[in-house]
ROTOR-317055 format. One record per residue (C-alpha): residue in three letters; x, y, z negated. Coordinates in steps of 0.001 Angstrom, whole numbers, plus 524288, in hexadecimal, padded with zeros to 5 digits. Each point is the difference from the previous one (the first is absolute). Example, Ala and Ser with C-alpha at 12.3 -4.5 7.8 and 13.67 -1.06 7.14 Angstrom:
ala8300C7EE6C7E188;ser8055A80D7080294;
! end
This chain:
unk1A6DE09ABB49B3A;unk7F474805467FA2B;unk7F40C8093E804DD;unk8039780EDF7FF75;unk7F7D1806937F4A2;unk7FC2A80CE58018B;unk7F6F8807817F46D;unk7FFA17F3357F7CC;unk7FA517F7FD80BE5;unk804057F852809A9;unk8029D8028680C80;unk7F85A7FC6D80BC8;unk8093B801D780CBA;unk7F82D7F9F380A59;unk808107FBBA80D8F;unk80B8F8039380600;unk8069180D937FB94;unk7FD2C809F380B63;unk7F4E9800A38084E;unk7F9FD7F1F67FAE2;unk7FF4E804D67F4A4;unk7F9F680CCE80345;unk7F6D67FC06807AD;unk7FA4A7F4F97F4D8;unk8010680B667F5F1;unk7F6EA807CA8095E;unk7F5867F4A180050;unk800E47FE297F12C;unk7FE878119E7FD9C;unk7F3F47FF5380A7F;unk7F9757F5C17F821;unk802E57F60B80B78;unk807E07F7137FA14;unk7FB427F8237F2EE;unk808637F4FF80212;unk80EF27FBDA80136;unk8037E7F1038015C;unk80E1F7FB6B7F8DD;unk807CF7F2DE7FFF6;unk7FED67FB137F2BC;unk80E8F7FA4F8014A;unk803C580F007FE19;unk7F99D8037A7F3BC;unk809667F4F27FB24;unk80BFC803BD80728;unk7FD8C80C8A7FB33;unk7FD667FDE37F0F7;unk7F15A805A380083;unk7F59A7FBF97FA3B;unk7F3497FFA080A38;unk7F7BB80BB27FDA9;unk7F2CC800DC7F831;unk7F4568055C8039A;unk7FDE580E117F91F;unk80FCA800B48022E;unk8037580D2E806BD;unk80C36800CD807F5;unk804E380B44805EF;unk80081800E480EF0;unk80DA380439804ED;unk804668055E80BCD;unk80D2B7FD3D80667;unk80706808107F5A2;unk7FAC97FACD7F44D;unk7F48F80A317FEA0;unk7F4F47FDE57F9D8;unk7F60C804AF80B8D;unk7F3F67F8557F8AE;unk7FA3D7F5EF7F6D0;unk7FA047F6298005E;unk7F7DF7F5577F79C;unk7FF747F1EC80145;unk7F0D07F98A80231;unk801BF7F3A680276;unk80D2D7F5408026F;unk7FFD27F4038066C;unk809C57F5C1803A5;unk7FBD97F7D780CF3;unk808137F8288094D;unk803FA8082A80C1D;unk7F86C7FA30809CF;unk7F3A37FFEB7F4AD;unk7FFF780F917FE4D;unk7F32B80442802B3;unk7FA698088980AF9;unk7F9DF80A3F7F512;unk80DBA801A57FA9D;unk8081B801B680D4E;unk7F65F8090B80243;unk7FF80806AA7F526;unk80F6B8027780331;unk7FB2C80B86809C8;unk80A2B7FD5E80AA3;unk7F74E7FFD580A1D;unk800C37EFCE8021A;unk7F6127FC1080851;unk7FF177F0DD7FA17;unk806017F8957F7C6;unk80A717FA1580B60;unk802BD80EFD8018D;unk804018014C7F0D2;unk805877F43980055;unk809AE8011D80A09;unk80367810507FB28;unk802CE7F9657F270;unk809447F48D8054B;unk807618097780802;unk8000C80A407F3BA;unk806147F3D87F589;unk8081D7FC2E80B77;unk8071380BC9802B7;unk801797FF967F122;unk807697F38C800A6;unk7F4487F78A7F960;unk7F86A7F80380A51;unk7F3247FCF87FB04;unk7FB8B7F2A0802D5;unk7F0567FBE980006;unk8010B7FCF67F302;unk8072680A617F8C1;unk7FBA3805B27F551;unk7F91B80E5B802E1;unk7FB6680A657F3B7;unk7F7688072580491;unk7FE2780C487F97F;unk7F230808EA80119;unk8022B80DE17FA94;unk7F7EB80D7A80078;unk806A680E1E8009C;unk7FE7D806CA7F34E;
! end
């Protein structure tokens, strides 16, 4: 399985489909949101290359839509339990701490069916609206 493209990029379809999702496209439209955090195990199960900063991907909505674009500043790989304050908040979810992010993200990668141990590998991905 492979990212949706839409326009020549590739997509960007952050959380669950439904109100998840909506509500993280919101933050990223408002300028809130600069951030998104991804198990590195997935770009591999999913035959993707990681992204590159000045990439642009296309932010989709729960039908495949492009609602926005973005561009990649800045990616970085870091064990889970090493991601950085700056970048969990950077995410714009409202976290109040790291143990806040951290728990939101185990629960997210849970549900998912991927546990994340302390160790896991993390990208995390820095991007500005264009």
């Amino acid at each position: 399985m492979t990212w949706p493209r839409v326009d020549g990029l590739r997509g960007l379809e952050l959380g669950f489909p439904g109100e998840m999702r909506t509500r993280l496209n919101g933050l990223v439209l408002a300028g809130q949101k600069r951030a998104t955090a991804g198990l590195l195990t997935e770009y591999a199960e999913e035959n993707e290359e990681l992204e590159h900063v000045g990439e642009r991907l296309a932010l989709l909505d729960d039908d495949g839509n492009r609602i926005g674009t973005v561009e990649v500043t800045d990616l970085t790989i870091h064990p889970f339990i090493e991601v950085p304050w700056e970048f969990a908040a950077a995410e714009g979810e409202g976290d109040a701490d790291l143990d806040e992010w951290r728990a939101g993200h185990r629960r997210f990668w849970a549900a998912e069916g991927n546990p994340v141990e302390d160790e896991t590998p993390i990208s995390c991905l820095r991007f500005t609206l264009v």
